[in-house]
N, C-alpha and C positions, 0 to 999 in steps of 0.2 A: 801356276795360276795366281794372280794376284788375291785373290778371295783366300786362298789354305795361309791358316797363320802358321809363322817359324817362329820358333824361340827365342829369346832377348838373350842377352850375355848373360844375364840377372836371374833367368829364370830357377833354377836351382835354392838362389837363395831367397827368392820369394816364396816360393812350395815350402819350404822347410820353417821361415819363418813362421807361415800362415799355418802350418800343420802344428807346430809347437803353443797356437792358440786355442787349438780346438779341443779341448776340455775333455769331451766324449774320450777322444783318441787316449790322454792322458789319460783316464779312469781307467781304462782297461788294460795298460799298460802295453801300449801299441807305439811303434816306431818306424821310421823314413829307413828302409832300407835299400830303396835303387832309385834315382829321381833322375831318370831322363829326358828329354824330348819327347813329348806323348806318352812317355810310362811310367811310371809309379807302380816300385809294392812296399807293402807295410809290412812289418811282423810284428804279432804277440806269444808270450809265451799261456801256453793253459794257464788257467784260474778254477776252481770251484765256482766260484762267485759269480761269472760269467757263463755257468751251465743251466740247461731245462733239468726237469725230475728225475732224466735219466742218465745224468752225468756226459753229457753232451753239450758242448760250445752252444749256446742259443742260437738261435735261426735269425734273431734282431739283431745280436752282435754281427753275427753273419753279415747281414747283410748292411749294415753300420758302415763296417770297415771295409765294405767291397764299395761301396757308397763316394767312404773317402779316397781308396784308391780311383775311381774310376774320375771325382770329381779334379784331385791333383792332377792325375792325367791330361786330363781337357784343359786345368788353369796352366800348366806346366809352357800350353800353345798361345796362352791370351797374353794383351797388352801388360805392359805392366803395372798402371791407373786401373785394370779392371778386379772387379770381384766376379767369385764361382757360384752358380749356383745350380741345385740338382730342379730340374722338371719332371720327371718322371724316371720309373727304372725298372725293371722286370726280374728277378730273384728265382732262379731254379735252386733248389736244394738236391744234391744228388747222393749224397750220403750224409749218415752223421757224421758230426765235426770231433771226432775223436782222435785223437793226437796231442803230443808236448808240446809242438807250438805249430800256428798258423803264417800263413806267409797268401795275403791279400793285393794282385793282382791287377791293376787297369789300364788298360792302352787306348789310349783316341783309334778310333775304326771310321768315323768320320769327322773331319775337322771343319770347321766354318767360322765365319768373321761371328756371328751372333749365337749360335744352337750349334754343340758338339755329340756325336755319339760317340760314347767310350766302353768295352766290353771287357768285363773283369771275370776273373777267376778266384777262388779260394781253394787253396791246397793244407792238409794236417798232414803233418809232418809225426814220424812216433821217434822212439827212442835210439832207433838203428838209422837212419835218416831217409827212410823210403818216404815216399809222397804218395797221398791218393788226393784227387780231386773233389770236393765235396759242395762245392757250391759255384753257379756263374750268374754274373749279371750281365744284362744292356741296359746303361741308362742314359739318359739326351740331358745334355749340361745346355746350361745359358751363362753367357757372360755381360755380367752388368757393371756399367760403366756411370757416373755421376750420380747415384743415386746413393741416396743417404743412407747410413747405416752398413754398408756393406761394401767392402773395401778386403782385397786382398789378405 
């Protein structure tokens, strides 16, 4: 269908660029570890510094970096003049985020020239390398095109 975007040759190094400017991602020391065609996951390793009162990954970081996976996801599909942005997004928590590191999650589940839905996951990882799932998201991405300030 001519409406479903496909990937540009670029697309790789645009995600990686624009991920390497987001600040957030930096503080928590999060990183690009799969950037394909509609998918994206990050990893971070635990921190203290990034837990609630009970020694738990927060539920804002949580859902932060499911945020940005889900949001690479969707830009990974767009032009390459366009910028990402998140509209809405829905965050189940399903365990605590207890684990040595995180590995956050997002795949386009609906693609479109203007409005993407993209559904992430968030897996902790502990020290033997088993996974449990502890968080998902859906959120609807838009892609913005000539508008000031917001550029890839």
């Amino acid at each position: 269908m001519a409406d479903r975007p496909v990937a540009d040759g670029d697309f790789e190094a645009r995600v990686r660029a624009s991920f390497v400017r987001q600040k957030a991602m930096v503080t928590i020391g999060a990183e690009l570890t799969l950037v394909t065609p509609g998918t994206v996951e990050i990893e971070m390793p635990y921190s203290p510094e990034f837990t609630q009162q009970h020694g738990f990954l927060h539920a804002g970081v949580i859902s932060m970096a499911l945020d940005s996976a889900c949001g690479y996801a969707a830009y990974s599909l767009m032009p390459a003049d366009a910028g990402v942005l998140t509209i809405e997004f829905k965050v189940n928590l399903l365990a605590p985020g207890k684990g040595e590191r995180f590995i956050f999650r997002g795949s386009v589940t609906k693609p479109g020239r203007t409005i993407m839905v993209a559904d992430g996951q968030a897996f902790a990882y502990d020290s033997e390398g088993g996974a449990k799932l502890i968080a998902t998201m859906t959120g609807t991405m838009m892609t913005v095109v000539g508008r000031e300030g917001i550029e890839g």
